[in-house]
N, C-alpha and C positions, 0 to 999 in steps of 0.2 A: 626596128626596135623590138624588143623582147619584153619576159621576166624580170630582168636584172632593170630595167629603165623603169618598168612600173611600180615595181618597191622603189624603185631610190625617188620615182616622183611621189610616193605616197610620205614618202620622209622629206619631201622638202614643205618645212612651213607654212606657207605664203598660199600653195595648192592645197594643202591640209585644210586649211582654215575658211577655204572656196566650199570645199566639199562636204565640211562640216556646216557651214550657212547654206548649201543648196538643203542639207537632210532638214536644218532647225527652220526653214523657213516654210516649209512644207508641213511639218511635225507640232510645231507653235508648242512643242512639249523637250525640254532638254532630257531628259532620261530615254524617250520615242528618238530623239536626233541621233543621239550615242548608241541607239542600236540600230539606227540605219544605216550610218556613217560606218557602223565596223561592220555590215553587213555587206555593204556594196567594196569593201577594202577586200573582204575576204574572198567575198564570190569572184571579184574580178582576177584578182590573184590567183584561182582557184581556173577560173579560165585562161589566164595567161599562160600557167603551165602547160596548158593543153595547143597552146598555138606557138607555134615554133617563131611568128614572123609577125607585129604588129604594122602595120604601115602608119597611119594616123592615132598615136597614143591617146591627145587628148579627144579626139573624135570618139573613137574604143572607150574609154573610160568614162566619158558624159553619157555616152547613150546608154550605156550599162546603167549609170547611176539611175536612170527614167527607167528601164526598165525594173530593176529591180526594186525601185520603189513601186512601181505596177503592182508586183508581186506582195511588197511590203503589203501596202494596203488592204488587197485581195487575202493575204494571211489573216492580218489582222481585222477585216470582217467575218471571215468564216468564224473565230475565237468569239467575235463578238466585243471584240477590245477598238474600240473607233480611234482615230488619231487626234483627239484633242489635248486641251490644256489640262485634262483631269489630272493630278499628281494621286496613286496609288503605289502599293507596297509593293506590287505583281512588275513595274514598269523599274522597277531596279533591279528586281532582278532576271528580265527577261533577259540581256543581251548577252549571248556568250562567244568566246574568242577561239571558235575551235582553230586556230595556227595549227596546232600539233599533228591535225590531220592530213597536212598536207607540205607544212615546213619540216623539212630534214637538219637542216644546216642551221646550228645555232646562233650564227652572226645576223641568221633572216630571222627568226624568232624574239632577237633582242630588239634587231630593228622596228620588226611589225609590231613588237611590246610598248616599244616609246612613242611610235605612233597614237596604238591607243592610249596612253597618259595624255599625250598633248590635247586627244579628244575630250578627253575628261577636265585638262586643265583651265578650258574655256570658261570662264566665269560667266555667270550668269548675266552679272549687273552689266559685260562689257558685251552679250553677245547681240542687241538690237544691232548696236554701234558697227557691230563688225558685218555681220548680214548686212547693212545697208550700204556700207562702204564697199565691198567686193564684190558682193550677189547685186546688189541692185542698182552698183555704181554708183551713188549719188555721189554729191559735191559734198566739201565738210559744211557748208552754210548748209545745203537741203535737209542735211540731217540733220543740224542744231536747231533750222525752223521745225522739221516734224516732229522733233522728240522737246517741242521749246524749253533748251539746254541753252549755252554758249556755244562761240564752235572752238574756244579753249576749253573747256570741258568734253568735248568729242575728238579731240586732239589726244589730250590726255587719256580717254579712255583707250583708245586706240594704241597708245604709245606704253600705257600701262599693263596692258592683255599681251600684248608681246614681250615684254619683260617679265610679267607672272609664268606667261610660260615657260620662258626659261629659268629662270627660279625656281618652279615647282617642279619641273622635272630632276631637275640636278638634286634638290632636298628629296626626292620619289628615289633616285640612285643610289643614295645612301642606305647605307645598315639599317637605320632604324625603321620601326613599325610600331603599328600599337599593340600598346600593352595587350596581352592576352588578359584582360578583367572579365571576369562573368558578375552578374548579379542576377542573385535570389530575392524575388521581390513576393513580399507577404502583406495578405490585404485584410481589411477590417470594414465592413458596413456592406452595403448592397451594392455587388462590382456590374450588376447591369446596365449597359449604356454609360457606365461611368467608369473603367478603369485603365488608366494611362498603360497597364502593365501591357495589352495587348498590342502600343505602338513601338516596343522597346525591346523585339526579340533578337535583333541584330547585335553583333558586337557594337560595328560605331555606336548605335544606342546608348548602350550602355556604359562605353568609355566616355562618352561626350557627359553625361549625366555626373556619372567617377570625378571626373575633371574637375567639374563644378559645384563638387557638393561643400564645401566652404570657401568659396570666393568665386567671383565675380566676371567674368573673363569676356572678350568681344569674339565674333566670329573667327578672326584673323588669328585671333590670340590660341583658339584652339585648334585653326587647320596647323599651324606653327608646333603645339607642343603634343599633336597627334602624330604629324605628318602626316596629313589626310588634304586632297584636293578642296579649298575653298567651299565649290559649288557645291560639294558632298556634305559638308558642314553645315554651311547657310541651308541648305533643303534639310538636313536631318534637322538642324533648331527650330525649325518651321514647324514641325512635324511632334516634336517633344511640348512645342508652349501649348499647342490644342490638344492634344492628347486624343482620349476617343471621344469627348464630349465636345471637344471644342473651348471648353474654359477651365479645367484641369488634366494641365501635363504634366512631364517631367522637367521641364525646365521653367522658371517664369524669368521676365524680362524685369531689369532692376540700372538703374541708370543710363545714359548714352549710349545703347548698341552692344551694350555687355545684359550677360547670362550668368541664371545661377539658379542651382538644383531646386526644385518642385519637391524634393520629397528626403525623407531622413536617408541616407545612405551609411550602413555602421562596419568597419571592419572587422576580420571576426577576432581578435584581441576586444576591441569594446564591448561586440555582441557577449561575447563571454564574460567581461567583466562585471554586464548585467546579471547576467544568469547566475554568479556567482553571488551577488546579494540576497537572492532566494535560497540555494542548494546548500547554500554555507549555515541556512538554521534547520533546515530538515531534520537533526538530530533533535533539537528540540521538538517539533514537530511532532514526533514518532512518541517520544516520552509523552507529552500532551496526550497524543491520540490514546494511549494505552491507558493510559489514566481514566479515560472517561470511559471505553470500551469495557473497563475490568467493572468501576463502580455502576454502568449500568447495563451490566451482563444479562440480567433478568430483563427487562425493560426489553430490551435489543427482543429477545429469544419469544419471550410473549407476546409481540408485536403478533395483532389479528391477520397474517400474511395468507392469502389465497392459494397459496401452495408453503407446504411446510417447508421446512428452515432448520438445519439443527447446525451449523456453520458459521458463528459469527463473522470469520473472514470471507467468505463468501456472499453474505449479506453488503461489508464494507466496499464488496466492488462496488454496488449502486450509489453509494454513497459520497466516495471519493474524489469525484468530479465538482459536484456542489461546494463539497469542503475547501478544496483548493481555489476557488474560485472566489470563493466565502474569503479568504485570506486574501489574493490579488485584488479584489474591489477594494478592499480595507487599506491598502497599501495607498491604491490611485487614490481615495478619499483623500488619506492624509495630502498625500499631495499636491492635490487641489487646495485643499484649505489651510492646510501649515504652509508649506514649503512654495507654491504656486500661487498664492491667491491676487496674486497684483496681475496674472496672466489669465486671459479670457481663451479659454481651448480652440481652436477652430475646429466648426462641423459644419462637414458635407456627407454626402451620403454612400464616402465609400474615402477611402484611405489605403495610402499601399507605404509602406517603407521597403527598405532592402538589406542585404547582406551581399558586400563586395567579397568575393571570392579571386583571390589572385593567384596566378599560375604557382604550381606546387603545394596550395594550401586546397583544404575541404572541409567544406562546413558540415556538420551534423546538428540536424535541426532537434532530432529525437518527440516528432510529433504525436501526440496523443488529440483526439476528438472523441466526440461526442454529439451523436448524431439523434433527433428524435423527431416524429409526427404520431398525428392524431387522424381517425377515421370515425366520422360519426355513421352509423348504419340507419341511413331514414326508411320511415318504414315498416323496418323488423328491425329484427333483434338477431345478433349472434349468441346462441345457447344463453338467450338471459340478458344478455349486454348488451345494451346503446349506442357505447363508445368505448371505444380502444386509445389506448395511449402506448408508445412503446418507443424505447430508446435506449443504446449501447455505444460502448466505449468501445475506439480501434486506436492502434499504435503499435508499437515493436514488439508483443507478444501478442497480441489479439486481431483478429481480421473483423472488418469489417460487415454484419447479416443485412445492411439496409442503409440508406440515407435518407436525408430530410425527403418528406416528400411521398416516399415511397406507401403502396398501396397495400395496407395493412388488411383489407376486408376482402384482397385477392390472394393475397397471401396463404396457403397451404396450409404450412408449418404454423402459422400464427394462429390460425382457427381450431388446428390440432389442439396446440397446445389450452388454450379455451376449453376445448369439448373436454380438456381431462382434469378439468380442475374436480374435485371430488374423487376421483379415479374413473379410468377407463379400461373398462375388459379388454382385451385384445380380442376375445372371441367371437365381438359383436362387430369387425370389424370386415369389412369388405376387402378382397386380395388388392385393388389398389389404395385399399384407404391405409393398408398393412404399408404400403410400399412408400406411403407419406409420411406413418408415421416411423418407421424406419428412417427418413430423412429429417426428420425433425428431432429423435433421438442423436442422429451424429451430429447434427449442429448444435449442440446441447440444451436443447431448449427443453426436453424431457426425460425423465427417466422408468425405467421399466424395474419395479416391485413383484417380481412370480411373474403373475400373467395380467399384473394393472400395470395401468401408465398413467405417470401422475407429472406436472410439471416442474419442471426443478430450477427453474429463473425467477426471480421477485415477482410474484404478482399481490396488488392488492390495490382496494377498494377506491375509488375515487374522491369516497369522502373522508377516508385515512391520508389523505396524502399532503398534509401539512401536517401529522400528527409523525410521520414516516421522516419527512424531513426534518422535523426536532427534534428528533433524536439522540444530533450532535449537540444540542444549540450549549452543553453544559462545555465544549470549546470552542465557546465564543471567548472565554477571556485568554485564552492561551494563544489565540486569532488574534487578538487586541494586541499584546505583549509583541507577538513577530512582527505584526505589521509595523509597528512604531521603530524597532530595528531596519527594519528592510528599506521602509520608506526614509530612513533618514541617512541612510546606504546610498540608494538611490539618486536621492536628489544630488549628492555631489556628481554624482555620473554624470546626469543631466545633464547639469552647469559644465560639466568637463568636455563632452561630448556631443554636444545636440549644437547646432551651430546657430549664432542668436537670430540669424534671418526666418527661423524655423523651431523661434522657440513653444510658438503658440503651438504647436504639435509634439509637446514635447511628450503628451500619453502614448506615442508610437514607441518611445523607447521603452517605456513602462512595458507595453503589451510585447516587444521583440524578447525583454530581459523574463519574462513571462514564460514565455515560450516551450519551453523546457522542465516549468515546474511539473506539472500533470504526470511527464513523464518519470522525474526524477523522483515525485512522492511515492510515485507507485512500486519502483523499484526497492524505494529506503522500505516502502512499508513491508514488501514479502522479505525481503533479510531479516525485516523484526518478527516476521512473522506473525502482520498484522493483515496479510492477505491472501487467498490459496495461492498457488503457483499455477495458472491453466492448464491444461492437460496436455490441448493441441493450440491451434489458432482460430479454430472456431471452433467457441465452446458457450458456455452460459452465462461465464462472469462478465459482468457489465452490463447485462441487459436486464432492462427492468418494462415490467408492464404494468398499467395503471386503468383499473375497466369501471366503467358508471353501469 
């Protein structure tokens, strides 16, 4: 006996399924089984080409299989990875098929391909049944007393898993595949220890999620309209209902053995339909804006600012974040209390919805942030100061100088910019204090006057800073007026698009259709030329500091 005998007994069923119960009986983990079971296919394979003359096939073939689980093992302690029942992300995708390494001939390729399917085709629920019956020989009573079943139910399982097999392979033969779906999944609240997003990077993830984002399906129902193996399914829904906390996933479970979507999932025709209820009054908007800009021009310019100012549209960058956000709450209100109020919101302490993205299509988010912290200086004092506030704007024309968090009393350029409020000589400066503030000049946080350096970013006082923020407050009725529009835009979307198993979250769509304003105000506003244009992408506009 040869090659040619040990492929063709590795494609005969009956020893498949031997082979497959000696890896799971040993493994007590079906992802650990399917990578020993094609581990010991390979390797043996991989040796058989090397021996011209087998004499005892399945002699040759069992000891290999003990050895090479020897080795399994020995692998998998040095990794530090133990052979238990633990289910991880790492044990799906350990196992790989190198064939090509060593298969020439495409008919052995296809063969050794369907092999590994049938390993994969082993259902979960059928594989005790089958290990006891061929691994451990029992009787069908031994196994209906140890598993206390009937032994017409161990019959049927049995008679079942081999007809799945053959059914899922023949459906696996076919054209189809899953859909190429991605999803952009966007979160709201504190995603620490709390956010499903990090179990859901794989395609199945995500097309299982897809599937069931309005309506209700059983396992069966989705290996069927995936074309995906059973056991692949049942382990990913397992995986989706706990998510990373264990009590929010992406799936939850809702009648008899059927599933259905944990979270809003929007196409990007709806996500835009949202976004469309906002961008579609920005012309209004921009009129408003100029209106109160023009009548309180003074007001604006005489503002006590710690660093001068002679730029109203340069001033409006700090501004513009508040303002629009100033609008989006006004919107949600309404919706809460007009349009929503029979609906009690659900809160937890971290939220994600999505954006399906399907092959040939591409979502633009057009994200805008705004990032800020605080640093108190205990102790002392920076040139005069207690505490530091400071926070900017980043998105498609601006880069990002800091995030939350960031440490504002280490910071270099920060404390520069500090020492030069009133002005700073350049003369009294030390060659590397020159060489910081030269880096603090290009990221625009100051500017150089002859031979002072004075700060050119909003700064001002900390007891001005509710005085700073009302500035706008004379468009707050022009706020009032859009919002009533938007919100009543809106709520038809909702009702159109938010599916009612997941209506009590219907502020996710709110916050998705959102999404885009920030960006889209700021763009409407430099055409009106209600904003400067930046220079570079890191520059001044948008960063504001606030000192006690």
């Amino acid at each position: 006996m040869g090659y040619e005998d040990i492929i063709r007994q590795f494609d005969n069923r009956e020893f498949l399924e031997k082979l497959y119960g000696f890896a799971y009986k040993r493994c007590n983990d079906s992802h650990s089984a399917e990578d020993l079971c094609s581990e010991i296919i390979v390797k043996v394979l991989s040796s058989a080409r090397r021996s011209p003359q087998i004499e005892h096939m399945h002699a040759y073939i069992w000891a290999a299989a003990h050895r090479i689980y020897a080795d399994f093992c020995e692998k998998r302690h040095k990794n530090g990875e133990l052979l238990t029942d633990e289910f991880t992300e790492n044990t799906m995708n350990i196992q790989t098929n190198p064939i090509d390494e060593f298969l020439e001939i495409e008919e052995d390729k296809r063969r050794l391909q369907n092999v590994f399917r049938h390993i994969a085709f082993l259902s979960k629920i059928y594989r005790e049944v089958m290990v006891m019956y061929y691994i451990d020989e029992l009787k069908i009573a031994e196994i209906a007393e140890k598993l206390n079943i009937s032994e017409t139910a161990v019959k049927q399982r049995l008679f079942s898993a081999r007809n799945q097999i053959k059914e899922e392979v023949e459906t696996m033969q076919s054209n189809v595949t899953l859909k190429p779906i991605d999803i952009i999944f966007i979160g709201a609240g504190n995603p620490v220890g709390n956010d499903p997003r990090s179990k859901a990077e794989r395609m199945l993830s995500k097309n299982l999620v897809y599937l069931c984002r309005n309506q209700a399906l059983t396992a069966g129902e989705m290996s069927e309209k995936l074309n995906v193996p059973l056991p692949y399914v049942e382990e990913e829904i397992e995986i989706q209902l706990k998510g990373e906390n264990g009590n929010y996933g992406l799936l939850r479970k809702t009648g008899k053995n059927q599933y259905i979507s944990n979270a809003l999932i929007l196409d990007i025709p709806e996500f835009e339909a949202g976004t469309k209820a906002y961008s579609r009054h920005l012309k209004e908007f921009c009129v408003g804006l100029n209106e109160i800009l023009s009548a309180d021009y003074e007001k604006f310019m005489n503002f006590p600012f710690l660093s001068e100012q002679k730029d109203l549209r340069f001033i409006l960058w700090t501004l513009i974040s508040k303002t629009v956000w100033n609008l989006n709450s006004a919107v949600c209100e309404l919706l809460k209390q007009k349009y929503f109020a029979d609906i009690e919101p659900l809160e937890r302490d971290f939220s994600t919805y999505g954006f399906a993205v399907k092959d040939g299509e591409k979502l633009d988010v057009k994200f805008y942030g705004c990032d800020g912290t605080k640093d108190i200086a205990k102790g002392f004092d920076v040139y005069g100061y207690s505490s530091i506030f400071a926070s900017n704007i980043y998105g498609e024309r601006l880069d990002k100088h800091f995030a939350c968090g960031h440490n504002l009393l280490s910071d270099a350029s920060i404390i520069m910019t500090i020492r030069s409020i009133g002005g700073l000589s350049v003369e009294i400066l030390t060659e590397d204090e020159k060489e910081i503030a030269a880096k603090t000049i290009e990221c625009g946080y100051l500017r150089k006057d002859g031979n002072m350096l004075y700060p050119k970013i909003v700064i001002f006082a900390e007891e001005k800073a509710r005085d700073f923020y009302g500035l706008l407050s004379g468009f707050d009725k022009t706020i009032s007026i859009l919002a009533e529009k938007i919100a009543a835009e809106l709520s038809g979307l909702i009702k159109r698009y938010v599916p009612a198993h997941l209506m009590n979250e219907y502020t996710m769509f709110s916050i998705a259709s959102y999404s885009h304003l920030l960006h889209d105000a700021i763009e409407a506003c430099i055409t009106e030329d209600l904003l400067t244009v930046p220079e570079n992408r890191l520059c001044g506009e948008g960063v504001i500091m606030i000192l006690k």
